[in-house]
C-alpha positions, 0 to 999 in steps of 0.5 A, spaced: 128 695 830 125 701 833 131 704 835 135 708 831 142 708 834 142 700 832 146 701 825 148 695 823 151 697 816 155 702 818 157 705 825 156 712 828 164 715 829 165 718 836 170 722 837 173 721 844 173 728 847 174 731 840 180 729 835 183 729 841 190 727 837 191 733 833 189 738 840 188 739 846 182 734 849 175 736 851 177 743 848 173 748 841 180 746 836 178 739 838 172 739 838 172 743 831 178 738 828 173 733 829 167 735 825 173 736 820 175 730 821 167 727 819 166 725 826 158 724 827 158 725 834 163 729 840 163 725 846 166 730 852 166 730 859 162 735 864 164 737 871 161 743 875 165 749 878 165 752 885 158 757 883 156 752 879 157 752 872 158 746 868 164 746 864 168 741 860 174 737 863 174 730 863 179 730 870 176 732 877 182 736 878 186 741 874 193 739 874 194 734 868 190 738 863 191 746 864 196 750 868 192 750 874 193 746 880 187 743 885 180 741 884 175 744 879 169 744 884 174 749 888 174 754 882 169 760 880 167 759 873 171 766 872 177 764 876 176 757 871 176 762 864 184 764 866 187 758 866 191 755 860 188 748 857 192 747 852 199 749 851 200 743 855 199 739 849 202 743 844 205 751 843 200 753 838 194 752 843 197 756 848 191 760 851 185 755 849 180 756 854 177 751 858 169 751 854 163 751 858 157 747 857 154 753 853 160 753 849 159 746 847 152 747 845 152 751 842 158 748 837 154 742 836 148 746 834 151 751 829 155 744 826 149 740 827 154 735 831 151 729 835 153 729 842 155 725 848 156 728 855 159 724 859 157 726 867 164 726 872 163 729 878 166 723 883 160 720 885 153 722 889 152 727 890 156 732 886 154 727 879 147 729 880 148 736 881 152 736 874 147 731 871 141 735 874 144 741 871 146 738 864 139 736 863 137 743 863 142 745 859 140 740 854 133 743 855 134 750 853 138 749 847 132 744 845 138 738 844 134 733 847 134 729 840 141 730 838 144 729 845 146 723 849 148 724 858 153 717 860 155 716 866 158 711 870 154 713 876 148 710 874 145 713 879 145 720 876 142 719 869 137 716 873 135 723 876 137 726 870 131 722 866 127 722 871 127 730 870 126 729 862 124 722 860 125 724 853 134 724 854 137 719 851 142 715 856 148 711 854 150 709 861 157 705 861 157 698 863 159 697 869 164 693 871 167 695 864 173 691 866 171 684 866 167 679 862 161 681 861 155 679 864 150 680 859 143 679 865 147 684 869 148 688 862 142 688 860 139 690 867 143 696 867 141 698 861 133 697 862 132 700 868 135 706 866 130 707 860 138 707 856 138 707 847 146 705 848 150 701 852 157 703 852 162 698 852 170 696 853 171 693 844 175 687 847 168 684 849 164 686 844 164 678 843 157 675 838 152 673 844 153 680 847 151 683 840 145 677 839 143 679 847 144 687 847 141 688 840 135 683 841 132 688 847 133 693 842 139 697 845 145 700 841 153 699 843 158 703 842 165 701 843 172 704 847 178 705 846 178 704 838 183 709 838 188 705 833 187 700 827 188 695 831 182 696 835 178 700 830 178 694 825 175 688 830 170 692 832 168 693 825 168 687 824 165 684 829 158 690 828 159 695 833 153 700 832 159 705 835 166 707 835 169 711 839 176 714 840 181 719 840 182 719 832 176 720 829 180 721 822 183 715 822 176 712 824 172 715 818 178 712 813 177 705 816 168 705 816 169 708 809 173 702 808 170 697 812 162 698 812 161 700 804 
C-alpha cells in the first residue's frame, strides 16, 4: 500500500484532546502527559476568537471547560487568555490557560508529536474561516507532513485542501452513528483526497477494513477510551485508536500488536 497511514501491524496511538484523563482536555499539561505517555499523535480541537485568532477548545462555548460564560467567537483572544480552563477538572491546574493554535504547534515541533486538528466552529461559514486559517498556520510551521486538519464539515477541509493539496485530512464519517455505508464512506473520503476515515470502533466490522483499505485509505477508530473498547479495535486491525487514555492505549498496543 502506498499509504503510510494504513499500519497494519501496530496502530498509531491518539490522544483524544491530549491524555485527557490525567488533565484538563485540549490544554499543555495534557498535551504534555500525553507525549509522556507514548502517545504518537495529539488529536485537539480548534475554534476561532471574536478577532480571529484560532484557539484550542472543543466546545463553541466557554461554560463547560473554563470559568467563563458564552460563546468563544464572541471573546477577543486577550479576553480569552484570562480565563481559567483548568481547575475545573481539578485544583492543581487552576490557572491553565486556553492554548492558542501557535501554541500547540509549537509543542508539536519541539517534541515531534503527530497532530490532528479537529475544525469546529458550528458549520459554514465560521468552520472554513477556522480551516482557512488553520491551513496557514500549518503553513507557517512548515507542519504539513506531521499534521492532519478533521472535520465533520466536510465542506471546510475541502476549502482548506483546495488551499494546500498537500494537507493531509482525516475527515470523520458521516453520519457517525449508524451502520456504516461503505459506497458513501468511501465517496466522502476520495472526493476529499482523504489519507484517513475516522470512524465509530462499533463499526469497525471486516468488509468495512477490506472496502476502506483496498482504496488505500487509513482508519482511525473512537472512542477507545477503555480496555473494552481499546482491545476489539486491536483485534479487529484498526490503522488507529484514539482515546482519552492514551497510557492505557499504549500498554494494551505493546501487549496486543508485538
Amino acid at each position: 500500500m502506498a499509504n503510510p497511514w494504513i499500519r497494519t501491524q501496530r496502530p498509531l496511538v491518539v490522544a483524544h484532546r491530549g491524555n485527557s484523563v490525567a488533565a484538563p482536555e485540549n490544554t499543555l499539561p495534557a498535551y504534555q502527559l500525553a507525549y509522556e505517555a507514548g502517545a504518537e499523535m495529539i488529536e485537539t480541537d480548534v475554534n476561532i476568537t471574536k478577532d480571529g485568532h484560532l484557539v484550542i477548545i472543543h466546545d463553541g462555548t466557554l461554560n463547560r471547560t473554563t470559568n467563563f460564560t458564552g460563546h468563544v467567537h464572541d471573546y477577543t483572544l486577550e479576553e480569552l487568555r484570562g480565563a481559567d480552563a483548568g481547575s475545573w477538572f481539578s485544583p492543581d491546574f487552576t490557572g491553565v490557560r486556553i492554548p492558542t493554535i501557535e501554541e500547540a504547534l509549537e509543542f508539536a515541533g519541539k517534541n515531534a508529536m503527530l497532530m490532528c486538528f479537529e475544525v469546529k466552529g458550528g458549520g459554514s461559514p465560521r468552520s472554513t474561516d477556522i480551516s482557512t486559517r488553520l491551513v496557514e498556520a500549518i503553513r507557517k510551521y512548515d507542519a504539513f507532513e506531521s499534521t492532519f486538519m478533521s472535520s465533520y464539515y466536510h465542506d471546510s477541509l475541502a476549502a482548506a485542501k483546495k488551499i494546500a493539496p498537500q494537507l493531509m485530512l482525516a475527515p470523520e464519517r458521516l453520519p457517525d452513528d449508524v451502520e456504516p455505508d461503505i459506497p458513501e464512506a468511501l465517496r466522502q473520503a476520495n472526493e476529499l483526497g482523504a489519507e484517513v476515515l475516522q470512524l465509530h470502533y462499533k463499526y469497525l466490522y471486516p468488509d468495512v477494513i477490506k472496502a476502506i483499505r483496498s482504496a488505500d485509505i487509513a482508519l482511525w477508530v473512537w472512542p477507545t477510551t477503555t480496555k473494552e473498547e481499546i482491545v476489539p479495535a486491536l483485534k479487529t486491525g484498526a490503522d488507529g485508536v484514539m482515546g482519552d487514555d492514551p497510557k492505557l492505549a499504549v500498554e494494551l498496543v505493546n501487549q496486543f500488536c508485538k
